[in-house]
TIZATOR-721230 format. One record per residue (C-alpha): residue in one letter; x, y, z; chain. Coordinates in steps of 0.05 Angstrom, whole numbers, plus 5000, padded with zeros to 4 digits. Layout:
BEGIN
+---------+------+-------+------+--------+
! residuo ! east ! north !   up ! cadena !
+---------+------+-------+------+--------+
!       A !    X !     Y !    Z !      A !
...
+---------+------+-------+------+--------+
***
This chain:
BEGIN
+---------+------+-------+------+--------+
! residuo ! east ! north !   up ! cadena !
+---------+------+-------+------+--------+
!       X ! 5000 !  5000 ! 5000 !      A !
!       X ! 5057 !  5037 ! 5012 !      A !
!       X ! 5092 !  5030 ! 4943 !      A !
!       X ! 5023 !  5052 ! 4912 !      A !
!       X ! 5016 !  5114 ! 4945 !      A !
!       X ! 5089 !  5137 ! 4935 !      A !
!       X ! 5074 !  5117 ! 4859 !      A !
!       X ! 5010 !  5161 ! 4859 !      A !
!       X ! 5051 !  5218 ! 4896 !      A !
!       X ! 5108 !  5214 ! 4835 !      A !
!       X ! 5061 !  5211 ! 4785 !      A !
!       X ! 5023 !  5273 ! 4802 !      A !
!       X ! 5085 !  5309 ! 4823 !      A !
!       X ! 5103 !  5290 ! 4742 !      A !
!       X ! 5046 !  5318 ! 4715 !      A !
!       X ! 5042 !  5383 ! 4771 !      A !
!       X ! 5111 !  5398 ! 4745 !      A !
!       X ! 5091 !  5386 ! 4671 !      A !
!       X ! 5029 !  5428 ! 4676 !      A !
!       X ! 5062 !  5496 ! 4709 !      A !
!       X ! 5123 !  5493 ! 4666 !      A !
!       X ! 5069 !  5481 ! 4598 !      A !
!       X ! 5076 !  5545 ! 4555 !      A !
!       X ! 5029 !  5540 ! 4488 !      A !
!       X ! 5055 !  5571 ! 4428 !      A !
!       X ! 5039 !  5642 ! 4418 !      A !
!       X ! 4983 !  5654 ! 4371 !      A !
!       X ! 5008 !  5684 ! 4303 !      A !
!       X ! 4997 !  5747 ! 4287 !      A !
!       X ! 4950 !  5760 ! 4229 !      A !
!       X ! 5010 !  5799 ! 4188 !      A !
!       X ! 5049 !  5729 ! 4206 !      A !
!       X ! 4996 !  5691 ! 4170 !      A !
!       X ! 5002 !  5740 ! 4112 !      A !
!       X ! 5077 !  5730 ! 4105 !      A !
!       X ! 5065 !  5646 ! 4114 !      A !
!       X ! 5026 !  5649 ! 4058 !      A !
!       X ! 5065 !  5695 ! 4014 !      A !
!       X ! 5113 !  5635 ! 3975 !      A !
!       X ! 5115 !  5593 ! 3913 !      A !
!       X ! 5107 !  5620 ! 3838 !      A !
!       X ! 5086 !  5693 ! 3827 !      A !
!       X ! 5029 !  5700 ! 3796 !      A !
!       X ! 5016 !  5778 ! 3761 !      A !
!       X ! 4951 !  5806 ! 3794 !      A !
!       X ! 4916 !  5870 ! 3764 !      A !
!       X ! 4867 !  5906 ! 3798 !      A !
!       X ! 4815 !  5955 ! 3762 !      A !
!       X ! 4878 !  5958 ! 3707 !      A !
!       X ! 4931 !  5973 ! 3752 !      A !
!       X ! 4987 !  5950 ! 3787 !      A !
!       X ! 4992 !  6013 ! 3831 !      A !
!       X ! 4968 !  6086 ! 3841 !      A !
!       X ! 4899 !  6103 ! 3871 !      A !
!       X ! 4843 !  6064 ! 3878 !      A !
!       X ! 4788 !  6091 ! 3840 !      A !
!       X ! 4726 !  6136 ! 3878 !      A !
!       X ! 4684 !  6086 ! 3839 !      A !
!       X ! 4705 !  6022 ! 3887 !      A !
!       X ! 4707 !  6059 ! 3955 !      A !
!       X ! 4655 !  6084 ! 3999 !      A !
!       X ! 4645 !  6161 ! 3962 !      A !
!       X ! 4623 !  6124 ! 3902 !      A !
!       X ! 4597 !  6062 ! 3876 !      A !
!       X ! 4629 !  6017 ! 3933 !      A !
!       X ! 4626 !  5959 ! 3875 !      A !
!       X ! 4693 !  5912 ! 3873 !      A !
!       X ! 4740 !  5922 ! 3821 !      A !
!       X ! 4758 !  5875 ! 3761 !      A !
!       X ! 4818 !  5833 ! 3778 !      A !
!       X ! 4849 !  5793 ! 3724 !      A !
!       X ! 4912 !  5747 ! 3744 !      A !
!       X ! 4964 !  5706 ! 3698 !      A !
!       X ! 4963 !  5637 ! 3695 !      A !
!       X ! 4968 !  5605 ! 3767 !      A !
!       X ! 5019 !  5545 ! 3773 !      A !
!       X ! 5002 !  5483 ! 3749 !      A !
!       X ! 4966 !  5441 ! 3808 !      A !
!       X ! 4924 !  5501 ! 3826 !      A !
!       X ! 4848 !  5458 ! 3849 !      A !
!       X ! 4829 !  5541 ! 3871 !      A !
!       X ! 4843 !  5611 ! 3888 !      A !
!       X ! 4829 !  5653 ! 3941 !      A !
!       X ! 4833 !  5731 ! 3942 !      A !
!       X ! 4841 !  5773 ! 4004 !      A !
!       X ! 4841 !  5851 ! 4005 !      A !
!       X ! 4852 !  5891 ! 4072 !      A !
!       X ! 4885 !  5956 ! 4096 !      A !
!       X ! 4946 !  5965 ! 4135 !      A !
!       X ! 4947 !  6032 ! 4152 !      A !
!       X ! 4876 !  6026 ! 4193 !      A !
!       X ! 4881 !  6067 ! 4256 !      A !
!       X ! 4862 !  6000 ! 4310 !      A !
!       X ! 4904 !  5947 ! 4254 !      A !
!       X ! 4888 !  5909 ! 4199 !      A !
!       X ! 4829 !  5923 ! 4163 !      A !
!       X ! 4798 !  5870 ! 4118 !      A !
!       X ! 4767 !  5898 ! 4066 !      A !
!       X ! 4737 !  5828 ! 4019 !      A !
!       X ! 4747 !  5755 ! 4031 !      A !
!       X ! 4731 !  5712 ! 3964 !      A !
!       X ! 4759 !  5638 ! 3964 !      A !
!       X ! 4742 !  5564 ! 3924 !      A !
!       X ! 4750 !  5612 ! 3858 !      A !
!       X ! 4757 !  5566 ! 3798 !      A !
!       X ! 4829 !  5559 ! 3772 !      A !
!       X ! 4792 !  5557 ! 3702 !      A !
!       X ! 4770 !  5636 ! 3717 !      A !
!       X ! 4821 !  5694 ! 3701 !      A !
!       X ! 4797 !  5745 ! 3729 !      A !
!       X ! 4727 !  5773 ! 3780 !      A !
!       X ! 4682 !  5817 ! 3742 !      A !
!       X ! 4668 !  5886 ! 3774 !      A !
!       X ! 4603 !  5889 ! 3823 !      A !
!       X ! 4606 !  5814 ! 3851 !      A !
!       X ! 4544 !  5815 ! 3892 !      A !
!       X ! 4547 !  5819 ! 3968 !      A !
!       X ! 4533 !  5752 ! 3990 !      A !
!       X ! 4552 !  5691 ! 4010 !      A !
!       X ! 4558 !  5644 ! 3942 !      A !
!       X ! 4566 !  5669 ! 3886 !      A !
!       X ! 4545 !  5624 ! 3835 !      A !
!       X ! 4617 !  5604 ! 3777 !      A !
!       X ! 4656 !  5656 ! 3822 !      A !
!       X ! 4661 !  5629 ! 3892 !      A !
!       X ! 4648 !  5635 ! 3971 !      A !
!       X ! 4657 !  5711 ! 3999 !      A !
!       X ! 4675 !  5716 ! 4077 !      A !
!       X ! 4665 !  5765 ! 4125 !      A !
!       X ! 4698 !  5840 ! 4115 !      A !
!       X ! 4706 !  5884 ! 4181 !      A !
!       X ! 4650 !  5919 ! 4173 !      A !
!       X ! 4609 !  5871 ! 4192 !      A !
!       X ! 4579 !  5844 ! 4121 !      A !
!       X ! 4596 !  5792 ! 4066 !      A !
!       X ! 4638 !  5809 ! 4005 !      A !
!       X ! 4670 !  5868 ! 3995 !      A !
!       X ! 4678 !  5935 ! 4023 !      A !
!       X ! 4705 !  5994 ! 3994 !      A !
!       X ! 4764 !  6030 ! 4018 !      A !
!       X ! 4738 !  6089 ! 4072 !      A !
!       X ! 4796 !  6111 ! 4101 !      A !
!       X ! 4769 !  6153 ! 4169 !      A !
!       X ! 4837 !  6201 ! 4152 !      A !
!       X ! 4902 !  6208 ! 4114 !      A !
!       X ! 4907 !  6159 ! 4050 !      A !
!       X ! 4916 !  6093 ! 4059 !      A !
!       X ! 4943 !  6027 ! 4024 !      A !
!       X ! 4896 !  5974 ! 4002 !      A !
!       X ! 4923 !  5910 ! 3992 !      A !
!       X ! 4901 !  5861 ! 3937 !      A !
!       X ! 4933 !  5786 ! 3953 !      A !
!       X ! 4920 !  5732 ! 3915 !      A !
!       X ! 4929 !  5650 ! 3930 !      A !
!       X ! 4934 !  5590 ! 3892 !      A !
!       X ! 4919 !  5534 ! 3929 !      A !
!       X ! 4929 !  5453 ! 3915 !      A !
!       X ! 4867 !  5443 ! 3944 !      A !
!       X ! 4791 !  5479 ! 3954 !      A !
!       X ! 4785 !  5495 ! 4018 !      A !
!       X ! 4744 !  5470 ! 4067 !      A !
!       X ! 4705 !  5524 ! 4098 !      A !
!       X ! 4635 !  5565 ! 4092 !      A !
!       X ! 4611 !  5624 ! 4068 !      A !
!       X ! 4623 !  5687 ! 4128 !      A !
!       X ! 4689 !  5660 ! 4146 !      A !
!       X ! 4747 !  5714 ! 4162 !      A !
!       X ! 4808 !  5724 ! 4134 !      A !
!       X ! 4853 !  5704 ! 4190 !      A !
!       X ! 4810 !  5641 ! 4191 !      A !
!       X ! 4826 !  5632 ! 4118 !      A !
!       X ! 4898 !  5648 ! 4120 !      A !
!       X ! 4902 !  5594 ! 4177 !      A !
!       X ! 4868 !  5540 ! 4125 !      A !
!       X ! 4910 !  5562 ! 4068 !      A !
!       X ! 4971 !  5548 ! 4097 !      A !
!       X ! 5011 !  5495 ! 4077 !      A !
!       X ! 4969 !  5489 ! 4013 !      A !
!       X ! 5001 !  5558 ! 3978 !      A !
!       X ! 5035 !  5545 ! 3915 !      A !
!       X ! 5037 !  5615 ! 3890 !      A !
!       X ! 5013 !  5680 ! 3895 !      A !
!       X ! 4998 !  5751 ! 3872 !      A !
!       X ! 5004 !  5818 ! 3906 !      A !
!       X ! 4973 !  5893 ! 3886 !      A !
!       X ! 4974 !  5955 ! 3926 !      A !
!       X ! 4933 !  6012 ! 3911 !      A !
!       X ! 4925 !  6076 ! 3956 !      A !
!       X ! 4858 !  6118 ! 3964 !      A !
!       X ! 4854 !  6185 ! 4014 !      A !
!       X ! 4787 !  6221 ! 4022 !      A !
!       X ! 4822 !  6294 ! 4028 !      A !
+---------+------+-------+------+--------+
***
């Protein structure tokens, strides 16, 4: 009796020891899930017809607040989808995420302008949640100052398993380890 209570006094010495000196990773950071992701072929991304400058008043929040065309070169071979994210640096409280669009055929070249703001879009693909609360995309609306807006672009070995209203970061987080190249524009748009 002895033996077995000197046994149960080692054991949960063991796992006292093993539980206070436990330390779980640190959660990445959403711009370390950005540069995770960033790797393989490059792929040539065009927004609205450019490949920098200023977003147009038509795609922001003083005009139209429709999503651009994007067109995009051939993505490597392997590609089973795409997945486009756009989101602002520069926002006062962090990352602002401006569209999530993912499971894009790799047949498509490019997103027509005015993709409606839903969930499925029907040949195009699933949107996710933007940070303003709504499906599909949101138009730069910079509070002050002018901003960047950044336009990234995956290719992915595989469609990814997720639903409609998902965020970017939880995108990113699927994405990873499936990446086989990718495509980056930045645009800037000021109100002043």
């Amino acid at each position: 009796m002895k033996k077995i209570l000197i046994l149960i006094l080692v054991v949960a010495v063991v796992l006292a020891v093993l539980y206070f000196s436990w330390k779980p990773g640190k959660p990445r950071t959403f711009e370390e899930l950005l540069e995770s992701v960033k790797k393989g072929e490059e792929i040539e991304l065009v927004v609205a017809g450019k490949t920098s400058g200023r977003v147009d008043k038509k795609y922001t929040c003083d005009g139209e607040d429709v999503s651009p065309p994007i067109s995009w070169s051939t993505p490597p071979e392997g590609t089973a989808s795409l997945a486009l994210i756009c989101y602002d640096p520069d926002a006062p409280r962090g990352i602002f995420v401006h569209w999530v669009i993912f499971n894009i055929p790799p047949t498509l070249k490019m997103l027509p302008e005015n993709i409606p703001k839903k969930g499925e879009v029907e040949g195009i693909g699933l949107q996710g949640m933007n940070d303003f609360g709504y499906l599909g995309y949101g138009g730069p609306c910079p509070p002050s100052g002018e901003h960047r807006y950044v336009f990234i672009l995956l290719a992915l070995s595989e469609t990814l398993d997720l639903e409609e209203g998902v965020t970017a970061e939880e995108l990113l987080r699927e994405a990873e380890g499936h990446v086989l190249g990718y495509g980056e524009v930045v645009l800037k748009y000021g109100r002043g």
